[in-house]
N, C-alpha and C positions, 0 to 999 in steps of 0.2 A: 331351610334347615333350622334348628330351633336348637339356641344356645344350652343346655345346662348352667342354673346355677347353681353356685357351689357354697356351703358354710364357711363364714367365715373364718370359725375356729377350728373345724376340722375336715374340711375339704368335701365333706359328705356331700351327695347330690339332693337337692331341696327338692320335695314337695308341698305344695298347698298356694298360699297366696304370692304373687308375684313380686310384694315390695319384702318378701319373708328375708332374712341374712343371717338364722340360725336355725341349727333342725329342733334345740331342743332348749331348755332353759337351764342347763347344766352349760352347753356349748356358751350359749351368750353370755354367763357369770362368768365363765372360764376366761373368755377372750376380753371383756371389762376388764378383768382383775387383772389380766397379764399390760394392758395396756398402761395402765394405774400404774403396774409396776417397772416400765418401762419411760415412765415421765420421768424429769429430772425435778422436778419439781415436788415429786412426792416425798424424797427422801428428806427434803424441811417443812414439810406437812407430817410427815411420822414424829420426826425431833419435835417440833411445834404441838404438834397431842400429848405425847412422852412427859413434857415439859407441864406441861399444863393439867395434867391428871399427878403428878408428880406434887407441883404447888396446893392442888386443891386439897390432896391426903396429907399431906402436912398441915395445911391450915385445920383440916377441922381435928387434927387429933392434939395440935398444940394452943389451945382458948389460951390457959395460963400466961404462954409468954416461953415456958420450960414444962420437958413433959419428957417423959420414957415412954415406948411401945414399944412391942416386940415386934422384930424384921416379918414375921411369919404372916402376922393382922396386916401391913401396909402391902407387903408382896400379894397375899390372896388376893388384892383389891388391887390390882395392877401396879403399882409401887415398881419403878425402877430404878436402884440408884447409882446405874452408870449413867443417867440422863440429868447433868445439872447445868446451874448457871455457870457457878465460880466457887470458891473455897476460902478457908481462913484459918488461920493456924495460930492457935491460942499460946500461949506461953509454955505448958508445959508439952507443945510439941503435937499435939492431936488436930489434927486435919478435922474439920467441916467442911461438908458439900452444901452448897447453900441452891435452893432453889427460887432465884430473885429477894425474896425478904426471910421464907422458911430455911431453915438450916437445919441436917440430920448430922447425928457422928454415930457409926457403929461401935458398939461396947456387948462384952458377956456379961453375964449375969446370971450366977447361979446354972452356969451351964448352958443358957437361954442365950441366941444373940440379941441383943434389941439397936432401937434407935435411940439414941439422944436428942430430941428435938428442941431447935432454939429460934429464935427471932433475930435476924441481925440488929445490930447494935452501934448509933454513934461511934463507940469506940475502935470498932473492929476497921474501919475505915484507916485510921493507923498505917502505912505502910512504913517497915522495918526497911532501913539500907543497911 
């Protein structure tokens, strides 16, 4: 009697080649991707990308040192800024998220939200008791 095999991803009974484990190339994305997202390991492989597309958009939009953009330009280009390093809280109270050496601060402007982007700095190093 001759077993049935079955898709991996959705149980369907296979035809064609014998070594086949999916009916379709939707099925086999399907069942990858669910895998992937069943690692434990991907959830700081996502943080770890986040982080790193995060640094690169601020590097190249602050050359100067200091720079404004607006949140809308760093967001369309993936820009996330719940993904940071660490923070720093300058004297008159405003919070930066820093992304290892880049650092953004949300500010309006003219109705616009933007970023504030800065480089850390010797000084910031300071910790306040």
């Amino acid at each position: 009697m001759k077993e049935n095999r079955l898709c991996l991803n959705c149980n369907e009974v296979l035809l064609g080649r014998k070594d086949q484990k999916f009916c379709d190339a939707h099925c086999k994305s399907a069942y990858h991707y669910e895998q992937l997202q069943n690692n434990p390991s991907s959830f700081y492989k996502k943080v770890d990308r986040q982080l790193k597309k995060n640094r690169q958009l601020l590097k190249s939009y602050n050359k100067p040192g200091k720079a404004t953009v607006r949140a809308a330009i760093l967001l369309e280009q993936g820009f996330n800024p719940r993904y940071f390093t660490h923070f720093w809280k300058n004297k008159k109270g405003h919070i930066y998220f820093f992304v290892y050496e880049f650092g953004f601060h949300s500010v309006m402007e003219n109705g616009k939200k933007k970023y504030l982007l800065v480089t850390w700095q010797p000084y910031m190093e300071k910790i306040d008791t």
